[in-house]
C-alpha positions in Angstrom: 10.6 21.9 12.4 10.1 18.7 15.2 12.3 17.1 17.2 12.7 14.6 14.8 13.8 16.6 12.3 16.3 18.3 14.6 17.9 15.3 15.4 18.0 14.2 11.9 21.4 14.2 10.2 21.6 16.9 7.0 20.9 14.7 3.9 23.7 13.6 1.9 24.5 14.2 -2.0 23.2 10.2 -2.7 20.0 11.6 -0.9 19.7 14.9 -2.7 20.3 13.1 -6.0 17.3 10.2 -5.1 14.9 13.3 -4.0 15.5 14.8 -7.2 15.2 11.4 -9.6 11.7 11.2 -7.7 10.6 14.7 -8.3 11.5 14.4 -11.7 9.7 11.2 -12.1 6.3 12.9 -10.9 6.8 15.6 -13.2 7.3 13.6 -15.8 4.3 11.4 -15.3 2.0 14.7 -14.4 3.5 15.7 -17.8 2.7 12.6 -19.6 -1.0 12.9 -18.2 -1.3 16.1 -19.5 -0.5 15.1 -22.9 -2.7 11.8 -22.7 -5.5 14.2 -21.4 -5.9 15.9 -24.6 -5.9 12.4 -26.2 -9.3 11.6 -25.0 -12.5 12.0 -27.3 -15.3 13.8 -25.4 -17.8 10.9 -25.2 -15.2 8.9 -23.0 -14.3 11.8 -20.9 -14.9 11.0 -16.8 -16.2 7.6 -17.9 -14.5 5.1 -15.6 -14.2 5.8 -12.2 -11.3 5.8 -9.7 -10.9 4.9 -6.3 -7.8 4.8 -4.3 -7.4 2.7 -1.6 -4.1 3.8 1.0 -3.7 3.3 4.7 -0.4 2.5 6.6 1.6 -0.3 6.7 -0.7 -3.5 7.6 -3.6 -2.3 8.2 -5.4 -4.2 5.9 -5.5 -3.1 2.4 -4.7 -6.3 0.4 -7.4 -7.6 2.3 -9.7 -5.1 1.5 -9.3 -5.3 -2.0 -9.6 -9.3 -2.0 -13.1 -8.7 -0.3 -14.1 -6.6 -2.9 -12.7 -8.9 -5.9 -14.8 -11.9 -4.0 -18.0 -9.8 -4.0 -20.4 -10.4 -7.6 -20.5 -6.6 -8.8 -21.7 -7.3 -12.4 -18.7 -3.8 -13.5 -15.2 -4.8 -15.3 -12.9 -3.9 -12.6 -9.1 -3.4 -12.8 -6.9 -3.5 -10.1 -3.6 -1.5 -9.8 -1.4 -3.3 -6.9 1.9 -1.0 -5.7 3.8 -2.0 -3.1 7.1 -0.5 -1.3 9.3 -2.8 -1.9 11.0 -4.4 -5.4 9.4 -7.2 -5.2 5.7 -6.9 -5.2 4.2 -9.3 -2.4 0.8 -7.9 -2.3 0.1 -8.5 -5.5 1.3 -11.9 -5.2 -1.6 -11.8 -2.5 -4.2 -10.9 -4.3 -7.0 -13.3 -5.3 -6.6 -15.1 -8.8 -9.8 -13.3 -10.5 -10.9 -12.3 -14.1 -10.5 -8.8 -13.0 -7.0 -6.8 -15.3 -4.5 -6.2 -12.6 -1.6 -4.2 -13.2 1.5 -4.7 -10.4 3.8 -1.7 -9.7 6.4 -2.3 -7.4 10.0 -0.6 -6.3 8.4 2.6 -5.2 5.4 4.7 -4.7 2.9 5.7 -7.2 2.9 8.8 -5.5 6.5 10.1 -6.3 8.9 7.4 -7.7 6.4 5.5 -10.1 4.5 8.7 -11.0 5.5 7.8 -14.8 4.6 4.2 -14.1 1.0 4.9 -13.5 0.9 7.6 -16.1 1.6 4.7 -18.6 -0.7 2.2 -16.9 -3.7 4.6 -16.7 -3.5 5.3 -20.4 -3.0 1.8 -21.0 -6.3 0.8 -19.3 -8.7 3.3 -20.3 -7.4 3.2 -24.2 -8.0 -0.8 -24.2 -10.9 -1.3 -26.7 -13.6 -2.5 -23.8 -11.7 -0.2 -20.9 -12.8 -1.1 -17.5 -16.2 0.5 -15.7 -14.1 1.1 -12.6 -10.3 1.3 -11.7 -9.2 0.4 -8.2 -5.5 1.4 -6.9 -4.3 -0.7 -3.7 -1.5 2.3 -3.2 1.5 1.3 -1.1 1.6 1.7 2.6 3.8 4.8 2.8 2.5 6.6 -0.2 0.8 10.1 0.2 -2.4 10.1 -1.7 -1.9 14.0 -3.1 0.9 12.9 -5.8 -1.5 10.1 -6.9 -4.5 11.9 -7.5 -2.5 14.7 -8.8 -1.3 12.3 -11.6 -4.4 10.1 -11.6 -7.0 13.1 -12.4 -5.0 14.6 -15.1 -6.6 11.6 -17.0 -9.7 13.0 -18.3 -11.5 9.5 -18.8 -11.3 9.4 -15.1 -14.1 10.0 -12.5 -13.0 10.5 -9.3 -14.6 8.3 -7.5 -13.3 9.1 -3.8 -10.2 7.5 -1.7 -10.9 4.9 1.2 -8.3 5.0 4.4 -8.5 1.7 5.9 -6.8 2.2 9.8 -5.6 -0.1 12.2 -6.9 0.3 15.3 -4.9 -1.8 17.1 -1.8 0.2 16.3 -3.1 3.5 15.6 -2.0 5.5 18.4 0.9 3.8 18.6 2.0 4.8 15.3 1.3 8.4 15.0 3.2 8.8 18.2 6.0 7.7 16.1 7.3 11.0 14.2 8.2 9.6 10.6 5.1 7.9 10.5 2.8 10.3 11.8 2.6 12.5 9.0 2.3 9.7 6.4 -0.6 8.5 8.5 -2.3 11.8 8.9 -2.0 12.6 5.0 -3.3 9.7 4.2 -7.0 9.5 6.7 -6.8 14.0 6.1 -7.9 12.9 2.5 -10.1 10.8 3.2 -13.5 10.4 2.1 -14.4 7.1 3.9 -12.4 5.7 6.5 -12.5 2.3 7.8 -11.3 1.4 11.6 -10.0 -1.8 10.7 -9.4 -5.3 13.5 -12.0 -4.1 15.5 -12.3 -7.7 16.5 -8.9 -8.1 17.9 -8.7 -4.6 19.2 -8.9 -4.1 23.3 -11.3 -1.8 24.2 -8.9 0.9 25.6 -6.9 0.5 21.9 -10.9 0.7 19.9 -12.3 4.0 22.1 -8.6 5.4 22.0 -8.7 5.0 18.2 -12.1 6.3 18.1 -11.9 9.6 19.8 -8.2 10.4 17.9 -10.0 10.4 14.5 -12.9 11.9 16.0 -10.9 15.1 17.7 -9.3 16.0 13.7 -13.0 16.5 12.8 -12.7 14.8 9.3 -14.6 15.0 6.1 -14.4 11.6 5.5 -16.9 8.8 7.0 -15.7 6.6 9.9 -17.0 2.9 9.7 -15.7 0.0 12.0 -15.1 -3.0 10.1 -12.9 -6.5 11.0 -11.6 -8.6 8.4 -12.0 -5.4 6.1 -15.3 -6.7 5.5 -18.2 -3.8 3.9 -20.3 -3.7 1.1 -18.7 -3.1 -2.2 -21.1 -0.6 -2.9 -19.8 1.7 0.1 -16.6 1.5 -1.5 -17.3 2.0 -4.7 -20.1 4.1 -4.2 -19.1 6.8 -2.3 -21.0 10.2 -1.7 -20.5 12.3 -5.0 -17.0 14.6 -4.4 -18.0 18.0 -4.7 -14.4 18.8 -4.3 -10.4 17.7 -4.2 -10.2 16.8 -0.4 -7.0 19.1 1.5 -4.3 17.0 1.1 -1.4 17.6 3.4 2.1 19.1 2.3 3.7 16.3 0.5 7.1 16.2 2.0 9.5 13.7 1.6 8.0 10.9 2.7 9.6 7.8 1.2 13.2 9.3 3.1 11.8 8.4 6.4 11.4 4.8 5.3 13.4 1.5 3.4 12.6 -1.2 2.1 14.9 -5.0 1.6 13.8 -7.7 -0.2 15.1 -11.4 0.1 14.4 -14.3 -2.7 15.6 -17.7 -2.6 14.9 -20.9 -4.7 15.9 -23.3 -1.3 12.9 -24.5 0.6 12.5 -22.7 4.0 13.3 -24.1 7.0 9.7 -23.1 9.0 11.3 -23.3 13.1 14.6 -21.2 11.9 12.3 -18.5 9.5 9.9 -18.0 12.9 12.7 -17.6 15.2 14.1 -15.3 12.6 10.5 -13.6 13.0 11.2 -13.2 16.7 14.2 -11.2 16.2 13.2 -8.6 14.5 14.6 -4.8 15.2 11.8 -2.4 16.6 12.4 -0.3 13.2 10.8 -2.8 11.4 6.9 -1.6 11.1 6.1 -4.4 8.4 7.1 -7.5 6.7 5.4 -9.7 3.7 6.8 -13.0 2.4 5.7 -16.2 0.4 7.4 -19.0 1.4 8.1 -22.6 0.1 8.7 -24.7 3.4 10.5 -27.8 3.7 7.6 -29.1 5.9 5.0 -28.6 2.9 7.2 -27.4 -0.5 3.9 -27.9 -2.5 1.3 -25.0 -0.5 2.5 -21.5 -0.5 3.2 -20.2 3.2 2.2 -16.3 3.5 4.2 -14.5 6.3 2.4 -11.2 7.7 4.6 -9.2 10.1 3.1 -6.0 11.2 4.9 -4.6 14.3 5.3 -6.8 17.1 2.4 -9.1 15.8 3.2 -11.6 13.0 1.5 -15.2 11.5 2.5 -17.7 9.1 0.0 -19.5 7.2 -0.3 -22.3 4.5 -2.5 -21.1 1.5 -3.2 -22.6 -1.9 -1.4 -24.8 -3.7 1.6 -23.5 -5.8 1.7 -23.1 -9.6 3.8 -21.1 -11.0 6.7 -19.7 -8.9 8.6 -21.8 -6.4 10.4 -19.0 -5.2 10.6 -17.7 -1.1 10.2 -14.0 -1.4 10.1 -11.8 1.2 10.0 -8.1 1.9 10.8 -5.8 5.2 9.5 -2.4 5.4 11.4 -0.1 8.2 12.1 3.4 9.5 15.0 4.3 7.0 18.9 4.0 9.0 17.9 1.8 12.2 17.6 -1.8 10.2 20.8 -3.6 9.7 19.8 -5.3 6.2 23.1 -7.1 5.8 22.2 -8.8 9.2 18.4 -9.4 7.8 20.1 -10.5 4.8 22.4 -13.2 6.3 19.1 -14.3 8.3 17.0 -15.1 5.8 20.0 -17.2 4.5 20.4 -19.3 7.2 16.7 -20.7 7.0 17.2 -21.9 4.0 17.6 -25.6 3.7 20.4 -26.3 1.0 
């Protein structure tokens, strides 16, 4: 046991009863795979491959898997989007493409919404022209062992690899930081390529620092520096053939170290009150994703990226569909005063 756990109060019977739902969800789902497995005619056995894609909070994911939608690859790709929070921004994010993308939000894939991708897995590869290759954009909290555990039980799956895309900028930083050490160390451990993301905004002290932390765990897993996210599909979705399950970590209870609030509103946003809002965050909050509708421009969506200390907002495309102001705040679980985040976002709207 750390200090951290130490100085953590005993759980309580609301958090007891939550671990419990989620470990019954996964075995549920690992259950469900099971059955599906023997579902599967021999021909289409290991016929579509899988890649996971996980990496903290921020560190450039979404982006990733944009590049790799943009990219002419010539397979039918799906995408499986799962974010943290109940409403699912990075999906939102995601490119407009032909590709099939599934969203699953309200959880992790790798505990909570272990059912969730049962069901969507079977779904994809029982579709009478299945796709080549499945990618899933796992959320930035999730532990990759419960997803591959559920994933592989799939026997029209290949198992392609999982990519750990890394912020450089904020790596050290991060695993210094108890609860999210061990999410961040279970998640480059099984790893077979890793990619040192924002090299390009990185000093050098943060790039080298980065650099020889990875270096001293002695990983299996590749380590290329990238900015913008930006590498070949084909070094994504062509990894080295797995000669085995990469050593996962013990699962633990991650998701208790972490919360989630979400925030919708059909007012326009007032753009000066929502970045002095920004401004104000609490330390405990490690990320924050929002589209917004702003009273300055209510026809172009506004995408919010808050990642620590550093945050932008920046007019996209034009809106279509939804006119709603979403956003999402991701935080260390008992230091974030939602109420007061709450009551925030409400006062930039503009009634």
């Amino acid at each position: 046991m750390n200090g951290a756990d130490k100085n953590r109060p005993p759980p309580t019977a609301d958090d007891l009863e939550e671990r419990m739902a989620a470990s019954w969800q996964m075995l549920v789902g690992l259950g469900q795979a099971s059955v599906a497995t023997q579902e599967v005619p021999d021909e289409k056995k290991a016929s579509i491959e899988f890649t996971l894609i996980t990496g903290f909070l921020g560190a450039g994911k979404t982006t990733l898997l944009n590049a790799l939608l943009a990219e002419s690859h010539g397979a039918r790709l799906a995408v499986i989007v799962n974010d943290f929070g109940s409403i699912n921004i990075d999906a939102a994010l995601v490119e407009k493409s032909s590709v099939n993308r599934v969203d699953l939000a309200n959880g992790c894939v790798c505990c909570t919404l272990a059912n969730g991708l049962t069901a969507t897995l079977a779904d994809l590869v029982s579709q009478s022209d299945p796709p080549d290759e499945i990618v899933l954009e796992a959320s930035g909290i999730a532990n990759p062992h419960g997803i591959v555990q559920v994933a592989l039980c799939n026997a029209a799956l290949h198992f392609n690899g999982i990519v750990c895309v890394v912020d450089s900028t904020s790596l050290l930083e991060n695993v210094d930081n108890p609860p999210i050490h061990q999410t961040i160390e279970s998640q480059i451990s099984a790893a077979n390529l890793i990619l040192l993301n924002k090299t390009d905004i990185a000093k050098a002290g943060q790039l080298e620092a980065a650099k020889n932390w990875l270096a001293q765990r002695k990983l299996p897993g590749r380590v290329v520096e990238t900015s913008h996210s930006r590498v070949p599909l084909s070094l994504v979705l062509g990894l080295p053939e797995v000669s085995q399950m990469p050593d996962f970590l013990e699962h633990g209870d991650h998701a208790a170290s972490f919360e989630s609030f979400a925030f919708a509103s059909e007012a326009l946003v007032d753009e000066k009150k929502l970045c002095e809002l920004v401004e104000t965050f609490p330390l405990g909050v490690l990320r924050a994703k929002g589209i917004m509708r702003l009273g300055s421009d209510p026809d172009r969506q506004a995408v919010l990226q808050v990642t620590g200390n550093k945050w932008s907002l920046q007019k996209g495309r034009q809106l279509s569909e939804s006119r709603t102001s979403e956003m999402v705040v991701i935080g260390l679980s008992g230091v974030i005063d939602g109420d007061a985040l709450r009551k925030g976002f409400e006062a930039c709207r503009i009634d």
